[in-house]
C-alpha positions as CSV (number, residue, x, y, z in Angstrom):
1,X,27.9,0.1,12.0
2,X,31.2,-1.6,12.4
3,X,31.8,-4.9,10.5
4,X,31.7,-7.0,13.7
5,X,28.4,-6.3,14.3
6,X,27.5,-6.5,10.3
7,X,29.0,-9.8,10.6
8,X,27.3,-10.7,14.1
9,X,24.0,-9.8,12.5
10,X,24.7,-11.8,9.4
11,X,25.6,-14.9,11.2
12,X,22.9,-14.9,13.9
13,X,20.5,-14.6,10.5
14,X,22.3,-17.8,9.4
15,X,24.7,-16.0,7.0
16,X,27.5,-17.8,5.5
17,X,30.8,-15.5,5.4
18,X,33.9,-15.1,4.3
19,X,36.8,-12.8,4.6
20,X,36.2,-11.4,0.9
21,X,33.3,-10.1,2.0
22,X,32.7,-6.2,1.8
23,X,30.7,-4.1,4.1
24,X,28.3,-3.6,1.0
25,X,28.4,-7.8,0.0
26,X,28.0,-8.6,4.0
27,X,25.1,-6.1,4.2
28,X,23.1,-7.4,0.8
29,X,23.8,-10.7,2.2
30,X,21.4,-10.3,5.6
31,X,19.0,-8.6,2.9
32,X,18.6,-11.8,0.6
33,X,18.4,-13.9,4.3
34,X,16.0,-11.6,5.5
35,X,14.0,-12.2,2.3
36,X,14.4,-8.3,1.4
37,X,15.7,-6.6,-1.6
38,X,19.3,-6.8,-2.2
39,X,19.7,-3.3,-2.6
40,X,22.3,-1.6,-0.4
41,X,23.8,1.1,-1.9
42,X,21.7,1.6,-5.1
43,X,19.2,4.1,-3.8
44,X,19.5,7.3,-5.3
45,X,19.0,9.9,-2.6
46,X,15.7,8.1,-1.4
47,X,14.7,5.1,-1.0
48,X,11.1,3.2,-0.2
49,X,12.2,1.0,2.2
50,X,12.0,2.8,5.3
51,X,12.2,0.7,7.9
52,X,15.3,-0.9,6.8
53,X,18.3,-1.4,9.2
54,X,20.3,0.0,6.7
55,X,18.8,2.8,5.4
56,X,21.1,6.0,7.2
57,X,24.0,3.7,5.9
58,X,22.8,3.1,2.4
59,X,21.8,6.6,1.9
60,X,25.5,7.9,3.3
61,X,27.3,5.4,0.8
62,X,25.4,7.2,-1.9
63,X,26.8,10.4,-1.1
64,X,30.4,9.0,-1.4
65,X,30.0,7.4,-5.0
């Protein structure tokens, strides 16, 4: 997902953002809004939250670390 539509996502969920922001800090942001685990990027291969937006993305970061 491209950051515009991280940051779309974020601010229709009432996000508060700033530049400094990463792709990683945007994403964990919407998480804690959403009342969900703050957890994007600290699965290790698998993860339990299946139905998350994120998931595909959060398992791909994994791979690069």
């Amino acid at each position: 997902m491209q950051r515009q539509e991280i940051l779309d996502i974020a601010h229709a969920k009432g996000v508060h953002t700033t530049e400094r922001f990463t792709k990683a800090d945007l994403i964990r942001a919407i998480q804690r809004a959403e009342g969900h685990f703050t957890c994007f990027g600290s699965a290790s291969g698998s993860c339990v939250q299946r139905n998350c937006l994120w998931l595909e993305e959060c398992l791909e970061a994994q791979k690069g670390v």
